[in-house]
Every structure is written in structure tokens, then in C-alpha cells.
VMD Tcl script that draws the C-alpha trace (Angstrom):
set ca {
  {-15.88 -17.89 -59.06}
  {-12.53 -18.78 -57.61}
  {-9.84 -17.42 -59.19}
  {-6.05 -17.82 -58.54}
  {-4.67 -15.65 -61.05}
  {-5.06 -12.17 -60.84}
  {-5.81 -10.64 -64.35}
  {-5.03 -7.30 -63.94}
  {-4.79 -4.80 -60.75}
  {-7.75 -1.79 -61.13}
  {-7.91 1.21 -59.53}
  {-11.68 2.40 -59.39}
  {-13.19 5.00 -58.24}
  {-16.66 5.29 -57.79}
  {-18.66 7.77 -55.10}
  {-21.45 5.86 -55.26}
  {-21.32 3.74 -52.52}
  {-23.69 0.98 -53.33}
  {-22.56 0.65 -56.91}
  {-18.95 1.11 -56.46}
  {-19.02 -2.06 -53.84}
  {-21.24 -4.35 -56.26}
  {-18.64 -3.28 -59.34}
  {-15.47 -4.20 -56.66}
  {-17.11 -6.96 -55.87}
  {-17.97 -8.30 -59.60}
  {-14.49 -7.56 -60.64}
  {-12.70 -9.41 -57.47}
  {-14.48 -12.41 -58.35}
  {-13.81 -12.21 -62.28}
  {-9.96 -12.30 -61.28}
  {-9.01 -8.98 -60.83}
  {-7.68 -6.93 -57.53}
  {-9.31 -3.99 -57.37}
  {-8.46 -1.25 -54.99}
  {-12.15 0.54 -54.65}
  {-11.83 4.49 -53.19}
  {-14.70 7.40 -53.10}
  {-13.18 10.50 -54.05}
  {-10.89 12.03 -56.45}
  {-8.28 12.85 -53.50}
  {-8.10 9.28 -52.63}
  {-7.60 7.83 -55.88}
  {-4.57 10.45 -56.69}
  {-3.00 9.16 -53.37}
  {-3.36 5.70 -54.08}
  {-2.19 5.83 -57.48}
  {1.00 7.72 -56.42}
  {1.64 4.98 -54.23}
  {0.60 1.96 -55.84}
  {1.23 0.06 -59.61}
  {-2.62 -0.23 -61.31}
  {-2.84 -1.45 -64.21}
  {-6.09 0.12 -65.41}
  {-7.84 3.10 -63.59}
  {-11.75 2.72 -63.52}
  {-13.15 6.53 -62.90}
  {-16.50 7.73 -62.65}
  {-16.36 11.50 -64.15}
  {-18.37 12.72 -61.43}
  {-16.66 12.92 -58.05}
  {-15.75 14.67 -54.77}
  {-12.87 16.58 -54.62}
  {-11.20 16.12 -57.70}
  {-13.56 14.88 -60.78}
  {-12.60 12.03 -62.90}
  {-11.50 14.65 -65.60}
  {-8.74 16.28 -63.36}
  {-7.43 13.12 -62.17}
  {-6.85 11.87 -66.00}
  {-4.97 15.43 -66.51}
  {-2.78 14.77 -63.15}
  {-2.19 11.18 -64.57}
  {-1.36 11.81 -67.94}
  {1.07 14.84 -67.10}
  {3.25 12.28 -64.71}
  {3.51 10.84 -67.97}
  {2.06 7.34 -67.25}
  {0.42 5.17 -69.96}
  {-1.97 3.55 -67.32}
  {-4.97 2.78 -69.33}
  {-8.00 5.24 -67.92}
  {-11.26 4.28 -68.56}
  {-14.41 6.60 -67.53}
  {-17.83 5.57 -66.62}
  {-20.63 7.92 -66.92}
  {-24.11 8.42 -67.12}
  {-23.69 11.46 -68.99}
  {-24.03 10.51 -72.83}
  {-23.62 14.13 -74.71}
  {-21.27 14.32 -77.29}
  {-19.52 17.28 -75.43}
  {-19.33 15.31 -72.34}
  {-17.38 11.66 -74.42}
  {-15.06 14.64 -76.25}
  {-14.07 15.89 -73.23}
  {-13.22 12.33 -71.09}
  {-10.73 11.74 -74.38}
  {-9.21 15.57 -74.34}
  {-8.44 15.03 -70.95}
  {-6.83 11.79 -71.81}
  {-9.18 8.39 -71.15}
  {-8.42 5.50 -73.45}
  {-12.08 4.94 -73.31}
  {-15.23 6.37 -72.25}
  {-18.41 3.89 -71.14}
  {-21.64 5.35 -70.55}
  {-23.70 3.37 -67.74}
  {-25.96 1.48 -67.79}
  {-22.41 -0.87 -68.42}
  {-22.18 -4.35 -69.55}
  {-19.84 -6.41 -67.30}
  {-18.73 -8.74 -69.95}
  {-17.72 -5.64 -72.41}
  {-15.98 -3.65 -69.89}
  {-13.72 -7.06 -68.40}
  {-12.56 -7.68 -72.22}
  {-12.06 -4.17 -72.49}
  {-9.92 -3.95 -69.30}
  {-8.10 -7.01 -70.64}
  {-7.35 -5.44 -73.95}
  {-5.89 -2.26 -72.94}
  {-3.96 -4.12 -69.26}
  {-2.57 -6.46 -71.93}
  {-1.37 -3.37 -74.16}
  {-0.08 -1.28 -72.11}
  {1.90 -4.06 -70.87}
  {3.62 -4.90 -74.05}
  {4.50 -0.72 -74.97}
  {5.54 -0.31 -71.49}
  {8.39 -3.25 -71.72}
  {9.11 -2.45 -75.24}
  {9.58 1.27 -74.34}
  {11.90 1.20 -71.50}
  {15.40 -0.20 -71.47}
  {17.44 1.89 -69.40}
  {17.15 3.55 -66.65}
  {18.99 6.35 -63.89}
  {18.45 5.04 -60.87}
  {19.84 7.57 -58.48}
  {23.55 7.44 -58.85}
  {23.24 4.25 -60.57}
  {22.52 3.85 -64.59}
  {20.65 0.66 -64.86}
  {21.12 -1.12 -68.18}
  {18.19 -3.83 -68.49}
  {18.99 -4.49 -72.28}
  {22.50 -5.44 -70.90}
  {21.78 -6.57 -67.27}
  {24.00 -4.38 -65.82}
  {24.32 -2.24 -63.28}
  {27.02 1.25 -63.37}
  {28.06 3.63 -60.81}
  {31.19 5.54 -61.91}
  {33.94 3.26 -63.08}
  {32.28 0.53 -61.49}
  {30.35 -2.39 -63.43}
  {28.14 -4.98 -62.04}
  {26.73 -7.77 -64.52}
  {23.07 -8.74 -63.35}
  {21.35 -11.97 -63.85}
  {18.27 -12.40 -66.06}
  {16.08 -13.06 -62.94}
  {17.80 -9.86 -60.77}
  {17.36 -8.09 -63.95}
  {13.90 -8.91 -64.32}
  {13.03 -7.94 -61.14}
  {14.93 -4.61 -61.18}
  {12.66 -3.60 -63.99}
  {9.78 -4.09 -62.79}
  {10.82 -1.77 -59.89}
  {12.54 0.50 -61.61}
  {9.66 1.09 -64.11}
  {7.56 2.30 -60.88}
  {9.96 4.62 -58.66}
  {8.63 5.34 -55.30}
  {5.50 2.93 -55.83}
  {4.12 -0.30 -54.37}
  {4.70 -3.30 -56.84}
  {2.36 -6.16 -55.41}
  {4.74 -9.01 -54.95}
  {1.89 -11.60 -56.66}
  {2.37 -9.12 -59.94}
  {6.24 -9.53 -59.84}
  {5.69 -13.61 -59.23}
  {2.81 -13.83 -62.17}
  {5.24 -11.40 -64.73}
  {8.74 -13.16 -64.02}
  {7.61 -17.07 -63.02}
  {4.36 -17.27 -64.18}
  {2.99 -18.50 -61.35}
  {3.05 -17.47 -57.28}
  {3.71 -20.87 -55.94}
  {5.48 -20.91 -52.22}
  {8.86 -22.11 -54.41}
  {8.97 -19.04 -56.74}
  {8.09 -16.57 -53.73}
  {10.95 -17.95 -52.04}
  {13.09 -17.39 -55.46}
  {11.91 -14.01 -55.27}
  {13.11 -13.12 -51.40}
  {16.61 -14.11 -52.52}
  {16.76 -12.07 -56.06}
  {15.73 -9.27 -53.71}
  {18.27 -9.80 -51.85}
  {20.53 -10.37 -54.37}
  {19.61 -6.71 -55.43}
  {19.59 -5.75 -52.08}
  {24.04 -6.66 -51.90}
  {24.61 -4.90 -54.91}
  {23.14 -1.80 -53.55}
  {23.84 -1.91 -50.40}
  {26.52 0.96 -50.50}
  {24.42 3.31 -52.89}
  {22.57 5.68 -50.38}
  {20.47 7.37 -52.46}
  {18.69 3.57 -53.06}
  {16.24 1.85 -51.17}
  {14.09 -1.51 -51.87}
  {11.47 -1.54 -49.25}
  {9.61 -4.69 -48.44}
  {6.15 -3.32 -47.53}
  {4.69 -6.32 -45.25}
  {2.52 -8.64 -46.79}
  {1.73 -6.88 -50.03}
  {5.35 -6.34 -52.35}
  {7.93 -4.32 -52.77}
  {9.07 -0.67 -54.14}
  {12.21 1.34 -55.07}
  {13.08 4.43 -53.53}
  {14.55 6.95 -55.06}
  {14.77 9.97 -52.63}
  {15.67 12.28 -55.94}
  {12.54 11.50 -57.84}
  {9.43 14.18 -58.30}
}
mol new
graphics top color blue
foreach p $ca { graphics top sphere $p radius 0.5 }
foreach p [lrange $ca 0 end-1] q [lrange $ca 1 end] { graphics top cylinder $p $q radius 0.2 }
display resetview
């Protein structure tokens, strides 16, 4: 199946090496980008460093188990839908995926068409509570006002546009993390054509000039993937 659009980004983590590459695999060609890792260790690293928008767990796994990594998650307080997959099926064993804070809990054997409408569901959700949620934002030594497209530092005010405020959002909602620069193209333009990629290099940029004396803020182009904020002051 060839798919253009990417539905939703997944972070899955699966130790089990055969079925963790025939899930990836499904799940690329449904439409999704799926960043597949094999330990609990690997999956906290990559979602420190990168914007998911679901995380696929087993429970069972090296390192740190799919229960610990939900904990870790949910006390950076993220929203990041976290669904578990498990062969375990006690009672004890569902309660304690949802203590630890899953939005849902599939035992396996899994059907694929049930857990793709399911990872549309909650990726569409979390979308829309995310955006309502957040309006402003301290950015450093910058307060970031995306309700009023502006930008202050001190006595100083700088009116965005919609586009460079758009953008600045969807950065500044994920400090310090990878935003895949497809994502930014499919939320602001609807589309990644080479015409709105090249729109996007110059509202970076734009972004870029109005920062450019504010040390304590970075955007980082990360080659060939997106971009991310840096904010040396954040946790």
C-alpha cells in the first residue's frame, strides 16, 4: 500500500524481534512512521528526543518494562496516548497498565484493523486537547503569546505572522525535541509538496531573525528529518 500521508508518528516498542519487525512493518505500510526499538532504555531515549504521537509498548521488556516507562512518561506530564500490548490477560495485570497510566490496554493475539482505528482515535484526540490546551508559552527569556502572535522580551514586542506563529507552536509545544519537518508541513499546509517545504525554510528563518539576539534560544535544523527548539533552561 503506498501511502503519502503519514497518519500518525508511533513509537513502539516491542523485544520481540520477529514480531516487533512484522508490526513496524504493517504499520509503515498502513501510513504511519513508526520508530521500532527493543528495550525500555531505548524507547525513554527516543521519546525524550523525538515528537510521537502514540507510544505502542509491550509490558514486558528489558531494562525498563512497559509499566515504568508509562510512569516516566506520564510524570513529564505528556498526554502522548500509551497503548500496551500484552499477552497477559488477568484482571490484575489490565488494572495495573491503566494505574500506571495507558490510555488503553490490548491483549495479543491483536487485530490490526482495531488497533490502527484505535491509534487514529486517540492521535486524533490528543491532537485537538493538546492545541486547545496551550496558548502561551515561556520560552527562555522570551514569553510567547500564540493566542496573540506575539513575541515579548522585556519592553520589547514583536507581532508574529499566522504562519511564523504556527510554526512556533508546534516547536514550542515540544522543547528540546525533534519535530519531523513532514508533521509541521501536514499540520500547517496540509500537504508536503516541494512549494510548502520551501515556505517552511523561510518561516524558519523568519523565526530564526527574530531570535537571533536571544541566547538562551536555539532552532536546530536536524538534517533531513525536522526541526527542534532549544531551550538550554528546560528539565
Amino acid at each position: 500500500m503506498k501511502n503519502d500521508q503519514i497518519k500518525a508518528s508511533i513509537l513502539l516498542c516491542e523485544d520481540d524481534v520477529n514480531y516487533g519487525m512484522l508490526l513496524a512493518e504493517y504499520l509503515r505500510k498502513a501510513g504511519y512512521r513508526v520508530d521500532w526499538v527493543q528495550d525500555g532504555d531505548a524507547a525513554w531515549d527516543s521519546f525524550n528526543n523525538t515528537v510521537y504521537d502514540i507510544c505502542l509498548f509491550n509490558v514486558e521488556l528489558p531494562y525498563k518494562n512497559g509499566l515504568e516507562l508509562a510512569e516516566l512518561i506520564r510524570n513529564t506530564g505528556s498526554i502522548t496516548p500509551i497503548i500496551f500490548l500484552s499477552a497477559k490477560s488477568a484482571k490484575d495485570d489490565i488494572l495495573a497498565g491503566y494505574h500506571a497510566g495507558c490510555d488503553d490496554y490490548i491483549v495479543k493475539p491483536i487485530s490490526m484493523d482495531i488497533l490502527t482505528c484505535k491509534i487514529d482515535s486517540m492521535a486524533r484526540r490528543a491532537r485537538i486537547v493538546q492545541e486547545e490546551e496551550e496558548l502561551t508559552f515561556q520560552l527562555g527569556s522570551v514569553f510567547f503569546d500564540s493566542a496573540h502572535q506575539t513575541l515579548q522580551r522585556g519592553d520589547k514586542t514583536i507581532k508574529l505572522s499566522s504562519r511564523e506563529s504556527e510554526l512556533l507552536k508546534i516547536l514550542a509545544l515540544h522543547p528540546n525535541r525533534l519535530v519531523e519537518r513532514k508533521q509541521i508541513l501536514q499540520t500547517i499546509w496540509r500537504n508536503d509538496s516541494v512549494f510548502a517545504g520551501r515556505s517552511l525554510s523561510v518561516y524558519v528563518n523568519h523565526l530564526r531573525n527574530w531570535l537571533a539576539d536571544v541566547e538562551d534560544i536555539k532552532i536546530l535544523s536536524v538534517h533531513g528529518k525536522g526541526y527542534k527548539i532549544v531551550l538550554p533552561n528546560e528539565a
